[in-house]
TORLUMRO-183065 format. One record per residue (C-alpha): residue number from 1; x, y, z; residue in one letter. Coordinates in steps of 0.001 Angstrom, whole numbers, m for minus. Example, Ala and Ser with C-alpha at 12.3 -4.5 7.8 and 13.67 -1.06 7.14 Angstrom:
(1, (12300, m4500, 7800), 'A');
(2, (13670, m1060, 7140), 'S');
***
This chain:
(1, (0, 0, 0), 'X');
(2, (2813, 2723, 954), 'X');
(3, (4060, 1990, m2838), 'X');
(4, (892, 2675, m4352), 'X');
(5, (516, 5461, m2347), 'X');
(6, (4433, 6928, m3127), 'X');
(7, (3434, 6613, m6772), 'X');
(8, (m6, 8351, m6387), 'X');
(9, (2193, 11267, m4593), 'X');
(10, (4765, 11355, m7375), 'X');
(11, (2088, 11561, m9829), 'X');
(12, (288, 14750, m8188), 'X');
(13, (4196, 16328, m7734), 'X');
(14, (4983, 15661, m11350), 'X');
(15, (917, 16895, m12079), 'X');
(16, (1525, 19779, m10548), 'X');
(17, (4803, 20366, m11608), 'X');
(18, (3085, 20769, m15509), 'X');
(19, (487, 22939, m14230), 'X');
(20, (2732, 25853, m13007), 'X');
(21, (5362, 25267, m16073), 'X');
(22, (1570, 26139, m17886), 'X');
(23, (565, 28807, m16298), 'X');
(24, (3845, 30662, m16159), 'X');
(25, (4918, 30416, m19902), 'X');
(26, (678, 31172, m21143), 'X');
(27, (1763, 34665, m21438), 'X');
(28, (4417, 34171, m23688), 'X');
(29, (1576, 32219, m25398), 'X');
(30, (m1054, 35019, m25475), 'X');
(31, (m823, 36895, m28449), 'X');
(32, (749, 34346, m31380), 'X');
(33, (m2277, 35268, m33942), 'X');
(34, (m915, 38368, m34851), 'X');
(35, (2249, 36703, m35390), 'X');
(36, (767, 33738, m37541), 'X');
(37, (m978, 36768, m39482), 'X');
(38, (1930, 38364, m39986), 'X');
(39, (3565, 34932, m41088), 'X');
(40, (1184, 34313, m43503), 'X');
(41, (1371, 37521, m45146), 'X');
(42, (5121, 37168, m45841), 'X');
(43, (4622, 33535, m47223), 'X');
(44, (2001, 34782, m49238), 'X');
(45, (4747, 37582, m50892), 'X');
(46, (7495, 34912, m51157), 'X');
(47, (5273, 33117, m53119), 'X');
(48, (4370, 35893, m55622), 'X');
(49, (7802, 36713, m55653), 'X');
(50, (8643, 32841, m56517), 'X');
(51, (5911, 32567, m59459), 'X');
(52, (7044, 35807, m60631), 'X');
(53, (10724, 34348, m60997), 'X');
(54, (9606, 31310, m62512), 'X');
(55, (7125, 32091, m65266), 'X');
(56, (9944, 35014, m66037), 'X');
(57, (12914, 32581, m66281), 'X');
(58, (10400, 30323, m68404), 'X');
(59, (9638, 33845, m70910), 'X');
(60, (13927, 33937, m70754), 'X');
(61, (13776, 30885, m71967), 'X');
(62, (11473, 30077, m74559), 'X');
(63, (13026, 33871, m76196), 'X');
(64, (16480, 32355, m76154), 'X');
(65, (14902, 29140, m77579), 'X');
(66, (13133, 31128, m80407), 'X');
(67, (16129, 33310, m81171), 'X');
(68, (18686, 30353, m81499), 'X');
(69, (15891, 28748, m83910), 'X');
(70, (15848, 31811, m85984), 'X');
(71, (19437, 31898, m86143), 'X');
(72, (19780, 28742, m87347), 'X');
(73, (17146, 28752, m90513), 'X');
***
């Protein structure tokens, strides 16, 4: 019984142990929309910036491509 007991105790410690851990670091938890806004905002122009790059390498390109094929005729 006392080592059911010991582990009953050591469960409540290590309980209680996660509860104040929570409720000290919820503040720095508190305000993360803005920062997922703000995240999402800046993924959003990366990826603009990224199709941008890509269709205008692709236009580089197909020019070269239709210049050399001119050239050679």
């Amino acid at each position: 019984m006392k080592e059911k007991k010991s582990v009953i105790i050591n469960t409540v410690k290590k309980g209680g142990i996660f509860v104040a851990a929570s409720i000290v670091t919820a503040p720095a938890f508190a305000d993360t929309t803005a920062s997922i806004n703000a995240a999402i905002a800046a993924a959003e122009a990366n990826m603009t910036l990224v199709t941008v790059g890509v269709l205008t390498v692709a236009a580089i390109g197909f020019g070269i491509g239709l210049v050399t094929s001119f050239l050679r005729k």
